[in-house]
C-alpha positions in Angstrom: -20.4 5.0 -18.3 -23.6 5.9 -16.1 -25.1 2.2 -14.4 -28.7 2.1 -14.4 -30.7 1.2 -11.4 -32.0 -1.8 -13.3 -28.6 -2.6 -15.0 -27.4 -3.0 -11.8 -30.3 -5.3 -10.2 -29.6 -7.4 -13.2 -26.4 -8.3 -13.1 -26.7 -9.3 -9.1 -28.7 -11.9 -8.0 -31.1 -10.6 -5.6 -34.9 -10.6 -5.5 -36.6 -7.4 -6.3 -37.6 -6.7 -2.7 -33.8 -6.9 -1.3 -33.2 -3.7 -3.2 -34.1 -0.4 -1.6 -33.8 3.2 -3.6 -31.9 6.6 -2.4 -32.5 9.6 -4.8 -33.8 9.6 -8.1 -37.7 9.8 -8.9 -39.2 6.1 -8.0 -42.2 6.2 -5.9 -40.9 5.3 -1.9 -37.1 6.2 -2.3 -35.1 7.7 -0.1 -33.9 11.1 0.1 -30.8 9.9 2.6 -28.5 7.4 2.5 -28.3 7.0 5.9 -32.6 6.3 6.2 -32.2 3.6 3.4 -29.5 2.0 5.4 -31.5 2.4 8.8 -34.8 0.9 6.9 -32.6 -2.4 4.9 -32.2 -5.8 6.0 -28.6 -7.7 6.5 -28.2 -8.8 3.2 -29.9 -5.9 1.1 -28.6 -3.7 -1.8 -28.8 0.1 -1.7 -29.0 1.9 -5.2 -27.7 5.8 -4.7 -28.6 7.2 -7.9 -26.5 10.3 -9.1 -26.2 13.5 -6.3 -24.2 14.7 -4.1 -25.2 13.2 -0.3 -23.9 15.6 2.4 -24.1 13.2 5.1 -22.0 11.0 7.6 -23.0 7.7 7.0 -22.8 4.3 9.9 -22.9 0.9 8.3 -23.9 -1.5 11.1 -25.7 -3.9 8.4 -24.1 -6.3 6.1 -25.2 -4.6 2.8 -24.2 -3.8 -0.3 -24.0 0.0 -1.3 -24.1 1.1 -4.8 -23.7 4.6 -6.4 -25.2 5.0 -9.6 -21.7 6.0 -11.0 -18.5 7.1 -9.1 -18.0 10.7 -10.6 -21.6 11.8 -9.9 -22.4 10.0 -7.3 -21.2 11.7 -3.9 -20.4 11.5 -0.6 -19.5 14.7 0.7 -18.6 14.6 5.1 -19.1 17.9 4.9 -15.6 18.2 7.0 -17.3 16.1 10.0 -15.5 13.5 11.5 -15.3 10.5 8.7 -17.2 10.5 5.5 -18.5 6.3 5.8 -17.7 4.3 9.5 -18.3 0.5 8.9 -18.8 -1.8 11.6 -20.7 -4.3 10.6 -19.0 -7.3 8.6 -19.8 -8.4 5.1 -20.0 -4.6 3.9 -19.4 -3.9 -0.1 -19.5 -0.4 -1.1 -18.5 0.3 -4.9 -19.2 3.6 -7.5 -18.8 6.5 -5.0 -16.6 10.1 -4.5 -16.2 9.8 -1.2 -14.5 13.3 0.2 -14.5 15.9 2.9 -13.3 14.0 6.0 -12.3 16.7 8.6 -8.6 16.2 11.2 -9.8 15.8 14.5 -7.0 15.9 17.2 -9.3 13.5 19.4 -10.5 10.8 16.7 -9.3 8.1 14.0 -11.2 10.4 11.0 -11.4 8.8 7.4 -13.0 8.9 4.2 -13.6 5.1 5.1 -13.4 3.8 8.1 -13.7 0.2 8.9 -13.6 -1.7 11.9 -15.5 -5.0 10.1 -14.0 -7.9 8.4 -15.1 -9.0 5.2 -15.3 -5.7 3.6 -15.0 -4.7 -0.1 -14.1 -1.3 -1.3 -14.5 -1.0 -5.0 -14.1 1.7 -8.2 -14.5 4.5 -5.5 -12.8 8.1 -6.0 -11.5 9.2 -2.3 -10.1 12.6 -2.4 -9.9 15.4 0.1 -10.0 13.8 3.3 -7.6 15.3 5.8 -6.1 12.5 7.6 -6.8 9.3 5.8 -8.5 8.0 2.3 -9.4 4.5 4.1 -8.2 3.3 7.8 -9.0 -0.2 9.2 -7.1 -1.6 12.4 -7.5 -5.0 14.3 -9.5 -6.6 11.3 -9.3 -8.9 8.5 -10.4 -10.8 4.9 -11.1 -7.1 3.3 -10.7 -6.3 -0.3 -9.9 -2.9 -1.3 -9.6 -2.7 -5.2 -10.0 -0.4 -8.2 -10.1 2.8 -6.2 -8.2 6.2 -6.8 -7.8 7.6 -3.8 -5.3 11.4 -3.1 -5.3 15.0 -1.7 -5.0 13.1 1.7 -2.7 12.3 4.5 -2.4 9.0 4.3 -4.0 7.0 1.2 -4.6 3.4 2.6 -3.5 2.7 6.5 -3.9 -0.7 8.5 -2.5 -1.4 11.3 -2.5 -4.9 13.3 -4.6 -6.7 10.2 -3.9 -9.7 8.7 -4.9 -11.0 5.3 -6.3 -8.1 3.5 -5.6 -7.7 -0.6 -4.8 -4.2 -1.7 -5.0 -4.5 -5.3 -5.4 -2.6 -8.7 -5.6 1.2 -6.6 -4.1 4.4 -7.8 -2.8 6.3 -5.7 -1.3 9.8 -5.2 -0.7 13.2 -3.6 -0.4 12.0 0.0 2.1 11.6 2.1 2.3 8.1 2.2 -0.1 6.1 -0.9 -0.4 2.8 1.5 1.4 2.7 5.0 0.9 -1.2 6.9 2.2 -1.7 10.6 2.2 -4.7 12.9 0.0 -6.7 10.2 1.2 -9.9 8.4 0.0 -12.3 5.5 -1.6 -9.1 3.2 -1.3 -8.7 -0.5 -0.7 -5.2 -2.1 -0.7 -5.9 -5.7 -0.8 -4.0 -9.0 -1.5 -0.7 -7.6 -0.1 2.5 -9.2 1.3 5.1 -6.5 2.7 7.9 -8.1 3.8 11.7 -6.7 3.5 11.0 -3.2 5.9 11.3 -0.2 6.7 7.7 0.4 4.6 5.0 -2.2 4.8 2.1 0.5 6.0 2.3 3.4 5.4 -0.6 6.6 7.0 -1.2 10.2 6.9 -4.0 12.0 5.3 -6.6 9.0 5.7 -10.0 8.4 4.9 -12.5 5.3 3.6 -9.6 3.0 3.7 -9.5 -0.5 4.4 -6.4 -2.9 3.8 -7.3 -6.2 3.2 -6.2 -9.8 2.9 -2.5 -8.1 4.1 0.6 -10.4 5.6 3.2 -8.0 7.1 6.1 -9.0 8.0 10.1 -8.9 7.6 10.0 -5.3 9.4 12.8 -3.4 11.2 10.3 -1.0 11.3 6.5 -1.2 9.3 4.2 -2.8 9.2 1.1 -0.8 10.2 1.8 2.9 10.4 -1.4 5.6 11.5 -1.0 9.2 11.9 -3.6 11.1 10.4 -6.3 9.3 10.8 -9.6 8.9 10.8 -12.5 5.7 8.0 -10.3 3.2 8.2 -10.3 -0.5 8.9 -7.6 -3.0 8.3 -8.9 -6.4 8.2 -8.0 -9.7 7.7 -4.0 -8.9 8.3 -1.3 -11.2 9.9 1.6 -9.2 10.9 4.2 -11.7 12.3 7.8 -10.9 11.7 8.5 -7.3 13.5 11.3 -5.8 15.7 9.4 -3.2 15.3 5.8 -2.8 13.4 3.1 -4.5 13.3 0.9 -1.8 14.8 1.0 1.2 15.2 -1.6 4.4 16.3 0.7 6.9 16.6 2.8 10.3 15.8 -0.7 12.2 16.4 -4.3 11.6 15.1 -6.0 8.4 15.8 -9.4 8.4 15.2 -13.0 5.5 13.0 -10.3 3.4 13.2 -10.9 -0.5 14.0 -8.5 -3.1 13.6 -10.3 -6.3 12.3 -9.5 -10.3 11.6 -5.9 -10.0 12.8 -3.3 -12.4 14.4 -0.2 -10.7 15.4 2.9 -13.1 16.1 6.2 -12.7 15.8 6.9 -8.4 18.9 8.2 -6.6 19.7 5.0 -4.9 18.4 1.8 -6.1 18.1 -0.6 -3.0 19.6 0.4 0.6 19.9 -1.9 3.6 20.6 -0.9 6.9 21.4 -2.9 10.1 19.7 -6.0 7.7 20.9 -9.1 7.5 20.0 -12.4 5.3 17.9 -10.9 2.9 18.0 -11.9 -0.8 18.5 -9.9 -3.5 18.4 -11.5 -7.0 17.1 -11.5 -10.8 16.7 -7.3 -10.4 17.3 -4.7 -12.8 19.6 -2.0 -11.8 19.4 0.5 -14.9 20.2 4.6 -14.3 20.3 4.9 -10.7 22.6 7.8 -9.9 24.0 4.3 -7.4 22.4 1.7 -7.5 22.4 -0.2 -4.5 24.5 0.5 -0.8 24.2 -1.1 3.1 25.3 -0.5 6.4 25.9 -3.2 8.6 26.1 -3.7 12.5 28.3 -6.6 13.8 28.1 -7.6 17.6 31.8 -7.8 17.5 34.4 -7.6 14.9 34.9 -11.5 14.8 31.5 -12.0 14.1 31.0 -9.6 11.1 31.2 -12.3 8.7 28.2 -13.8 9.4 26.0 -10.5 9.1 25.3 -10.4 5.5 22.6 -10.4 2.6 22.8 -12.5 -0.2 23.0 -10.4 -3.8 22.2 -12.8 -6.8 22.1 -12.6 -10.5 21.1 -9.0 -10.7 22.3 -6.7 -13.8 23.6 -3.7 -13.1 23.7 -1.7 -16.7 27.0 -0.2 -15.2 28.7 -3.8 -15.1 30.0 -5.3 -18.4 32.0 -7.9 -17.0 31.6 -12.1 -16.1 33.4 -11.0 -13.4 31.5 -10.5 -9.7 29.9 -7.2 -8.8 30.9 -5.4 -6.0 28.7 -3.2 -3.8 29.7 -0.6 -1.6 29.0 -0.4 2.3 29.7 0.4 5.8 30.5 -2.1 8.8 30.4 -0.9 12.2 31.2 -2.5 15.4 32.1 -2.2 19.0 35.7 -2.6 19.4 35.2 -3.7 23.1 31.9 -5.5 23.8 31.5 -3.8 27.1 30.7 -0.1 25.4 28.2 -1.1 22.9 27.5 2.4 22.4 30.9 3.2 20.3 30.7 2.1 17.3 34.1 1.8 14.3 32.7 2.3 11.1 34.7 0.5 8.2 34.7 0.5 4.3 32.9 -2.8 3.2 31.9 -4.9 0.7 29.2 -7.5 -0.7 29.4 -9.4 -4.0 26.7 -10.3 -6.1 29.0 -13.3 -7.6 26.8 -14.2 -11.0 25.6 -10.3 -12.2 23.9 -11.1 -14.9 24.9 -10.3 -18.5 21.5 -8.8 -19.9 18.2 -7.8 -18.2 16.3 -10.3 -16.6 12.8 -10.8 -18.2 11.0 -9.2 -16.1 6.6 -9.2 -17.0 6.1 -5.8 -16.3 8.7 -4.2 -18.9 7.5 -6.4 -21.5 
């Protein structure tokens, strides 16, 4: 459905003279988007009717830029550096195709690039941009919803940000749909990432929350955390993935929780590797090829007992007993403490000690 110029003045309340025109007919519009942007105000709105915009646009206002309707309505980089750099804060940009970003060897290149706070990115399509679909780093309080963003790189990358909300995006034919490092207290929530490499993947997070997301038929693993530290995965739906559906692995993960999510159909269900206290309970483990499996690294063989995670009232359709359910693993330790280095690697065991007896109600397979 095609918004009208005065549809959309309507349902925002601005005065008339706050909005300014690119394309279309009206007397005084703009032919570029980049002129309307240079002529507005902090504060202004920026109607793009339908056309495709070959241009590299600089936000350095706080305004709000609105395509007449996301499928006709383009942004096209021409294969220039990124398609839409925002610096200012306060930014909203919603309806657009935003594509054509080029891979430069010397530059951070994006469909969208931000380096604001206070940014929303909404009902966009971002698609053919060579590195990355939307990049921000060393910013916070953005909003990226109701975009569908592939044929890129990377589909959503941050990197030291802190309370962002990634919510309601589909994503796909990247490499990874939304990779987070060194940031803590963001929400990615609802988004559908389908037939990509990796569907989330993080290192080095803290106090995140994955929730309500649907990711699946990805070529690796789903969910993949290194070396991070008490976040939340919640009420997921991670369905048919190639290898893994979520893994905590190749570095310390540590108190994360793992709880209400319904995994079906991926090679391995949930792997943990040199992790220990993180909880594991109320999941549904239903035609994995196996379902879960951990490595663990002791200081010392006397000490081993205290490395564990804690597996809890999970049903595993391949378990028809009241009795516990046992999990499969490796140990390894240094049998002398003063060579580190060599490692004995031992059969081992954890017990989820209450499995439970029928799926656990879980909102998203209702």
């Amino acid at each position: 459905m095609i918004a009208t110029a005065q549809e959309t003045e309507k349902s925002n309340p601005a005065s008339k003279d706050s909005w300014l025109y690119v394309g279309g007919s009206g007397p005084g519009n703009y032919t570029r988007i980049q002129d309307a942007i240079n002529g507005a105000s902090n504060g202004d709105f920026i109607f793009v009717f339908a056309g495709i915009y070959y241009e590299n646009i600089l936000i350095y206002k706080s305004l709000h830029l609105i395509g007449e309707n996301a499928e006709a309505t383009i942004i096209d980089g021409q294969d220039i550096r990124e398609v839409v750099k925002i610096t200012a804060d306060s930014v909203s940009i919603e309806r657009f195709t935003i594509r054509n970003s080029t891979l430069d060897l010397y530059y951070i290149t994006a469909g969208i690039l931000i380096e604001s706070n206070f940014t929303t990115i909404s009902n966009n399509i971002i698609v053919d941009n060579s590195e990355y679909g939307i990049f921000f780093r060393q910013v916070s309080y953005n909003r990226i919803y109701n975009n569908t963003i592939s044929e890129t790189y990377e589909g959503i990358f941050f990197t030291q940000s802190n309370n962002n909300t990634i919510t309601n995006n589909t994503i796909h034919n990247s490499f990874s749909g939304i990779y987070l490092g060194d940031s803590s207290n963001n929400q990615i929530l609802a988004n559908t990432l389908h037939h990509n490499e990796y569907g989330i993947k993080a290192y080095n997070v803290t106090l995140n929350y994955l929730q309500d997301n649907t990711i699946l038929s990805n070529d690796d693993i789903g969910i993949n955390l290194m070396r991070s530290y008490q976040n939340t995965i919640r009420n997921n739906t991670i369905l048919y993935n190639r290898n893994i559906a979520i893994s905590l692995g190749f570095s310390f993960c540590n108190s994360n929780i793992i709880s209400d999510n319904n995994i079906q159909g991926n090679a391995l269900g949930i792997e943990i590797i040199w992790g220990k206290n993180n909880k594991i309970y109320r999941n549904n483990f239903l035609g994995n090829q196996v379902h879960a499996g951990f490595s663990i690294n002791a200081p010392c063989r006397f000490l081993k007992i205290f490395v564990k995670n804690y597996w809890m009232n999970n049903y595993w359709d391949d378990h028809h007993t009241f009795l516990p359910r046992l999990i499969s693993g490796t140990l390894s330790y240094p049998p002398d403490p003063s060579t580190p280095w060599y490692q004995v690697k031992i059969k081992w065991i954890a017990v989820d000690w209450h499995p439970a007896q029928k799926p656990n109600n879980i909102p998203a397979m209702t």
